[in-house]
N, C-alpha and C positions, 0 to 999 in steps of 0.2 A: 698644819700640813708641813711637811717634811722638805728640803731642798728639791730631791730629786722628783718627789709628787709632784711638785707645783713644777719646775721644768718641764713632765711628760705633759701635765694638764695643760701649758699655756702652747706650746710645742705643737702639741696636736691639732688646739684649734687657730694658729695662724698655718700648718702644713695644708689642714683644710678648706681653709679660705683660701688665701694666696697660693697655693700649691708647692711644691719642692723649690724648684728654681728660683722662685721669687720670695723665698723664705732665707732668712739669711741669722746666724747665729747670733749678730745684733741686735735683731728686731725680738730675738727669743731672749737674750738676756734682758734686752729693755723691757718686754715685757710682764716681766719674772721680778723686774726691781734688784738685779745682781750682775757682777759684772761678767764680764766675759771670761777672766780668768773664773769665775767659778761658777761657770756654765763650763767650760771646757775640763774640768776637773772632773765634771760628774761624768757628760758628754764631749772625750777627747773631739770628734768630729763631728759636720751634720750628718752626713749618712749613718752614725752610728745611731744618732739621736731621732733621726727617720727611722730607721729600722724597729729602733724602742715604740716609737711612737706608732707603727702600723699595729703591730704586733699586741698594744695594750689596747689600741684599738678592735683589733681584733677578737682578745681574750675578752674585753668589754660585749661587743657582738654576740657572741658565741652562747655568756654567758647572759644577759637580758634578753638578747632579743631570740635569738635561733633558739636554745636547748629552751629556755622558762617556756617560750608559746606552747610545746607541747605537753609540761608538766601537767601533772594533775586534769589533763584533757579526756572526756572520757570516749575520744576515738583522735584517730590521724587526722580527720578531716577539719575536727573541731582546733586544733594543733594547729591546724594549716589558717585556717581565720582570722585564731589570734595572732598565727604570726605576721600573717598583712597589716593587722590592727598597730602592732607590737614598729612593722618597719615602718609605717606612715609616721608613729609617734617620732622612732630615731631619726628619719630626714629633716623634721621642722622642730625636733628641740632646741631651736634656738631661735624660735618663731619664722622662720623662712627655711627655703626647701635649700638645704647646706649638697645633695647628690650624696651618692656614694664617695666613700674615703678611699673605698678600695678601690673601684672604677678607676674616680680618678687620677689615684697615684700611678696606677697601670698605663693608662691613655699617655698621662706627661713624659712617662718615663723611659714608655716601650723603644725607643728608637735612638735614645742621650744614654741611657743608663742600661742595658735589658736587664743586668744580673740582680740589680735593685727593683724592677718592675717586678722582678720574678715572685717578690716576695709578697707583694699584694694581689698578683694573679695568683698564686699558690694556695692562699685563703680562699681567695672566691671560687675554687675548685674545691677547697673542702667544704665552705657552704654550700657548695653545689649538693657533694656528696653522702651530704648530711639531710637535705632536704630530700633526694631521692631516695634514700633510706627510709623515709618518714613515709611518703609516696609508697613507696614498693609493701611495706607493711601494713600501711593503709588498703593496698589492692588485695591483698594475700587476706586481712581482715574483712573484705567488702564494703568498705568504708567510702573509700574511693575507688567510683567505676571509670572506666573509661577504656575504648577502645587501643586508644595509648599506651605503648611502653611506660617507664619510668623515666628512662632515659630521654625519652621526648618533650615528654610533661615537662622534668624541669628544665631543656632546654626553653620551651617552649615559656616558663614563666621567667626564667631570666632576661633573654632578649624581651619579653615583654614589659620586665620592669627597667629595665636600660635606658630605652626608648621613651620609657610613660619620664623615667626621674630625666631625663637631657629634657624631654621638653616642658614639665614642669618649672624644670630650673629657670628655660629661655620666656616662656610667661609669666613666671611668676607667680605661681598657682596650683593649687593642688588640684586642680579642674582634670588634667591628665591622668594624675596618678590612680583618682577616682575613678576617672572611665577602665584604666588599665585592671582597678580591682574587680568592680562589675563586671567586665569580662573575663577575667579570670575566676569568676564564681559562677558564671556562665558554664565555664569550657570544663569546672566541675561541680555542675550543675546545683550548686549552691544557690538558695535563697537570699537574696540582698538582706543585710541588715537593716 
């Protein structure tokens, strides 16, 4: 693995754990096994090396877990299952429930940083827009009924996933996240698995 790979990869999962502020270019070269001067070489600043790291975060997201759930799906709805299947898997890859990246880079950063928050709310706005695209096509196909706009719906499954990942995280358990999906297969009347 390449200098700057192993920087993003180690980067990301102490930005994830300990958050921005508590992240410090030390702890990423220490962890890296390189010094500072050539952490800084790749990544002059942290903000530059957060930025990388939301962003491949995100490019990672997009492309395992958001776009793959609906490949090969032979409807929107079937899409939409895998993809609850797909985010349970990315929360606890690392056997405990790690929250969103993108949450909570937004949360820490909204009120210290905003111009840096922006950039991890700016994704969760296109995964938003990606998922009600999926939704609206799903309706247009009859796949997904619902008295609901699109707009609602994925309103409606994000704050519910917010909600279900804080209090998983504060238990310890995926006991939340599970009720949050059975109700969400509920509200589109989905069959438990």
């Amino acid at each position: 693995m390449n200098t700057d790979k192993k920087i993003l990869n180690e980067a990301i999962i102490l930005f994830r754990k300990n958050g921005y502020h508590a992240t410090s270019m030390n702890m990423v070269s220490e962890a890296c096994g390189i010094s500072k001067g050539n952490l800084t070489y790749h990544y002059p600043t942290k903000e530059e090396l957060f930025k990388e790291c939301i962003h491949a975060s995100a490019t990672y997201f997009k492309k395992y877990v958001l776009f793959s759930s609906f490949e090969n799906q032979p409807s929107e709805l079937d899409g939409l299952i895998n993809f609850f299947k797909n985010v349970k898997t990315w929360l606890t890859y690392e056997g405990k429930i790690i929250g969103c990246t993108f949450s909570n880079a937004a949360i820490e950063l909204r009120h210290s940083n905003s111009d840096l928050a922006e950039i991890p709310i700016n994704y969760l706005r296109e995964f938003k827009t990606t998922l009600k695209e999926k939704i609206e096509s799903g309706q247009n196909n009859k796949n997904i009924v619902s008295k609901e706009s699109a707009d609602v719906m994925v309103e409606d499954l994000f704050l519910g996933y917010e909600g279900a990942v804080v209090y998983s995280r504060i238990e310890n358990s995926l006991k939340c996240f599970d009720l949050y999906i059975n109700r969400t297969y509920k509200y589109f009347k989905i069959k438990s698995p």
